[in-house]
Steps between C-alpha positions, in 0.01 A plus 500: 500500500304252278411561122130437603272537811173368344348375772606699784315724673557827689317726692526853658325661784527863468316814702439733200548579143853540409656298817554213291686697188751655796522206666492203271441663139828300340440136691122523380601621137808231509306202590185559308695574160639126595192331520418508851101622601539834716240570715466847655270582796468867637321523796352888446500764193674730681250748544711745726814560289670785468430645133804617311300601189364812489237412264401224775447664798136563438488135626687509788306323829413819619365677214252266248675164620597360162839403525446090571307479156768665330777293676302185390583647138886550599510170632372318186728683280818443743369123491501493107826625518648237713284257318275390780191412378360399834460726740181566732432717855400300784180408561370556170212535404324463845718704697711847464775635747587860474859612578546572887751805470746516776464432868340798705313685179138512422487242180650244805180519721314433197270149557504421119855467488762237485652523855178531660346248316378129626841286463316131451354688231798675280684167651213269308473712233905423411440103629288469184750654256765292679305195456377593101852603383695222721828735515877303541596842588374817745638827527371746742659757760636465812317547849595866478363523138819621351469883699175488705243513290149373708422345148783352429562340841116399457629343173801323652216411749250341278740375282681271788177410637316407148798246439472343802125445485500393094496131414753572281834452642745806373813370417684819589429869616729798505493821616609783299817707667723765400845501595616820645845450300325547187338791570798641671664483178195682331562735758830579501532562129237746480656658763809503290309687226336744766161326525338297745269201524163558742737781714678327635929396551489112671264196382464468881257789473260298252275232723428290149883418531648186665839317570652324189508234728126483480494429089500109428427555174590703212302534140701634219254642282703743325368362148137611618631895629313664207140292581584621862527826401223540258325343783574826745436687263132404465424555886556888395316639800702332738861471349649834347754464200697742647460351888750270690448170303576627182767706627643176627477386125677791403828536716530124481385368236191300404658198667372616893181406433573169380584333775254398733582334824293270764482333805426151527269417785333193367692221331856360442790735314572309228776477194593691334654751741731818412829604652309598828301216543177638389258342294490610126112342411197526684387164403833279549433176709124525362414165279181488325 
């Protein structure tokens, strides 16, 4: 890693409020305490989440329809603690997508939300950010979206598309991926201390995880754990303290989370490389 990345510039494509801290929370807290500028996108404000607050359910999709205004709040407060400062939805302030819920229920028929909605336009809407914040660097899903998602394979999507169309030329783009080995090991030593992670025995169960063959890249970020953490911890209606994440943290150690691996789709692997030939920075090969 460099001592400095003023100058570089990184940006994240991401379906909903707290997608980003699970996904990328270290690498964004890593590389913006080092200078580089961070750039978050999130498509909607994941307005049909499943509450795990009591106190919250009152604003639940189906009862006063609250929850997206109060994820806003949880994302700005995860943000501050990975010390992102710049991080907007898409389309702002013309246009709003609302969360699309999973294939086959009644939030996916919806008009005014992100899978249904015009694709020129969310793809446009991204072309200008793209083309204001001139990313080296792009990190999105893959075509599945990670596990299925409709909005996160309509961010994958738009993502793609937006880069293509820009007159800025991204340097590289990744796509985020979870090797089932590491979860495996999650996995086996709860098992070992009679618990389980999502119910079930096998990371082959889990569609977000892929071949270690898949991961090009790896991003220690163990120094940035805590920011991760605190991070979760402020998207309280979606991630419980006492759920599979932190129970991850627990039985292994703080260290799970700091990893975060990729797949290179766009650009040359470049030095320097670890033991398994993956890359260990996002932005080697990139020259201002």
């Amino acid at each position: 890693m460099r001592n400095s990345y003023n100058g570089y510039r990184l940006l994240l494509v991401h379906a909903h409020p707290d997608d980003e801290t699970i996904n990328n929370g270290a690498t964004m807290a890593l590389y913006a305490a080092l200078g580089a500028q961070v750039t978050l996108v999130t498509c909607t404000r994941g307005e049909e989440g499943e509450i795990l607050v009591e106190e919250h359910l009152h604003k639940a999709a189906t009862r006063d329809d609250l929850l997206g205004e109060h994820r806003v709040l949880e994302l700005a407060e995860a943000m501050k603690a990975l010390g992102v400062s710049d991080h907007r939805f898409l389309g702002q302030p013309d246009k709003k997508f609302r969360d699309s819920g999973m294939m086959g229920t009644e939030p996916n028929e919806r008009k005014d939300n992100f899978w249904n909605a015009d694709f020129d336009s969310a793809t446009d809407s991204l072309v200008k950010v793209i083309d204001e914040v001139k990313p080296h660097v792009m990190i999105t899903y893959d075509e599945f979206g990670g596990y299925g998602h409709p909005d996160h394979i309509q961010a994958h999507r738009v993502a793609m598309a937006a880069a293509e169309k820009s007159n800025w030329d991204i340097e590289k783009i990744y796509w985020n991926v979870m090797p089932r080995s590491v979860i495996q090991q999650g996995i086996d030593k709860m098992k070992e201390l009679g618990s389980d992670f999502m119910g079930v025995d096998n990371a082959e169960d889990l569609p977000f995880c892929k071949d270690d063959s898949f991961v090009t890249a790896l991003i220690d970020g163990n120094d940035y754990v805590q920011a991760k953490m605190d991070a979760m911890r402020a998207h309280a209606t979606q991630i419980a303290v006492d759920g599979p994440f932190f129970a991850l943290s627990d039985n292994l150690g703080l260290q799970v989370w700091g990893n975060e691996y990729y797949t290179l789709i766009k650009g040359a692997k470049s030095e320097p490389l670890d033991s398994n030939q993956r890359e260990t920075d996002l932005f080697a090969g990139v020259d201002l």
